[in-house]
C-alpha positions as CSV (number, residue, x, y, z in Angstrom):
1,X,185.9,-140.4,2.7
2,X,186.6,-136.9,1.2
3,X,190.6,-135.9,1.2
4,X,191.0,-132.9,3.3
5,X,193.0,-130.0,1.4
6,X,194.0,-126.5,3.1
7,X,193.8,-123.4,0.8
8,X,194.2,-119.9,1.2
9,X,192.5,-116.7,-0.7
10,X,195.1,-115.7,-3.0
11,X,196.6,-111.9,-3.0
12,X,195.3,-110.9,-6.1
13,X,198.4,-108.3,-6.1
14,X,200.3,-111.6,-6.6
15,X,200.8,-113.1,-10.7
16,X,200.3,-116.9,-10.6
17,X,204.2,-117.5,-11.7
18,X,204.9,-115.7,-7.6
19,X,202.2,-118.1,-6.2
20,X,203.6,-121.4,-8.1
21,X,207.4,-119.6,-6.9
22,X,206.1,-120.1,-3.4
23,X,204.9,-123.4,-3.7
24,X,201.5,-123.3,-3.9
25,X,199.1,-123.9,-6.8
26,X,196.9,-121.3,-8.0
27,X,193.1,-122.3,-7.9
28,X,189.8,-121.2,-8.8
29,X,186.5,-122.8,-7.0
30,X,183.3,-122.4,-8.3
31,X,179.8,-124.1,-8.3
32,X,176.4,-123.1,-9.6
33,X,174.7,-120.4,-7.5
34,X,178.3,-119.4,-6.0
35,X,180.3,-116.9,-6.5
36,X,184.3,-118.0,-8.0
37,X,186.9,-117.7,-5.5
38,X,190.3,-117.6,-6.4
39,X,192.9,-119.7,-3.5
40,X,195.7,-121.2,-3.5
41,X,197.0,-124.9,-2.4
42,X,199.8,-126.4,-1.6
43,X,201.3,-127.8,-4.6
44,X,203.1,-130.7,-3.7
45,X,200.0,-131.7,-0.7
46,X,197.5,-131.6,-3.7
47,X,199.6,-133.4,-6.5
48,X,199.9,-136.3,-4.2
49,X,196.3,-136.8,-3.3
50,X,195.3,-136.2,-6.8
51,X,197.5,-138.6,-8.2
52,X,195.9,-141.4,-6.3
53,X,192.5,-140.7,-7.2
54,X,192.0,-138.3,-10.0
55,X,188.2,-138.4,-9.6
56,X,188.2,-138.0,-5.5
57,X,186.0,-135.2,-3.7
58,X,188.3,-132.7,-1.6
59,X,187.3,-131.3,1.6
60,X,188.5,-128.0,0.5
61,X,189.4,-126.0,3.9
62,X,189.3,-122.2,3.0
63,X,189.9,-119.9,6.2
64,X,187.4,-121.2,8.8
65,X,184.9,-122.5,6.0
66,X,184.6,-125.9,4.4
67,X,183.1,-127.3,1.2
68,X,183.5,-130.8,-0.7
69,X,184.6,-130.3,-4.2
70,X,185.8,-132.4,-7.7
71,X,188.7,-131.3,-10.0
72,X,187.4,-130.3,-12.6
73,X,190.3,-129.0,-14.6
74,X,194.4,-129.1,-14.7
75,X,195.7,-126.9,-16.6
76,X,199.5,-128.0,-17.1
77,X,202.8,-126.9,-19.4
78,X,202.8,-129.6,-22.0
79,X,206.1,-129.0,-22.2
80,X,207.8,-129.4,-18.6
81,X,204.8,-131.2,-17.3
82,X,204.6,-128.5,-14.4
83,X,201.3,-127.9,-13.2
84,X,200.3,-124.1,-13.8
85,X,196.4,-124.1,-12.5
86,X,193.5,-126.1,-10.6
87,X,189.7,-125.4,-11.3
88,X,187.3,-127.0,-8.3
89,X,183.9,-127.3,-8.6
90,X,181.3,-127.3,-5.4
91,X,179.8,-130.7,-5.5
């Protein structure tokens, strides 16, 4: 059973160090044959269902639209340990 994960488009008048500021994570979702789309999650709902399974498939809920995706990448501050990105990709 896919983890079900709310995102939003991001403002692209917003930097990434304002969306992390709000409590989100900024994200980019892409798959072959689709265009990228940069969103934004919820920081602390996404840490704790990727902590329990690294390798799960998301629901990813963008707007009225949903598509199952893998991590593919987190890019994090090796030196705070904060989490600064999250690339999906459309399974």
């Amino acid at each position: 059973m896919a983890v079900v994960i709310k995102a939003e488009k991001r403002d692209e008048n917003k930097n990434p160090r304002q969306v992390r500021a709000e409590g989100n994570l900024p994200a980019t979702v892409y798959g072959k044959g689709k265009d990228s789309v940069s969103v934004q999650v919820n920081a602390k709902e996404f840490l704790t269902e990727y902590k329990k399974d690294v390798n799960a498939t998301f629901d990813l809920k963008i707007d009225s639209k949903s598509m199952s995706v893998k991590v593919k990448d987190v890019q994090t501050n090796y030196r705070t340990g904060e989490k600064l990105n999250v690339q999906f990709v459309a399974v």
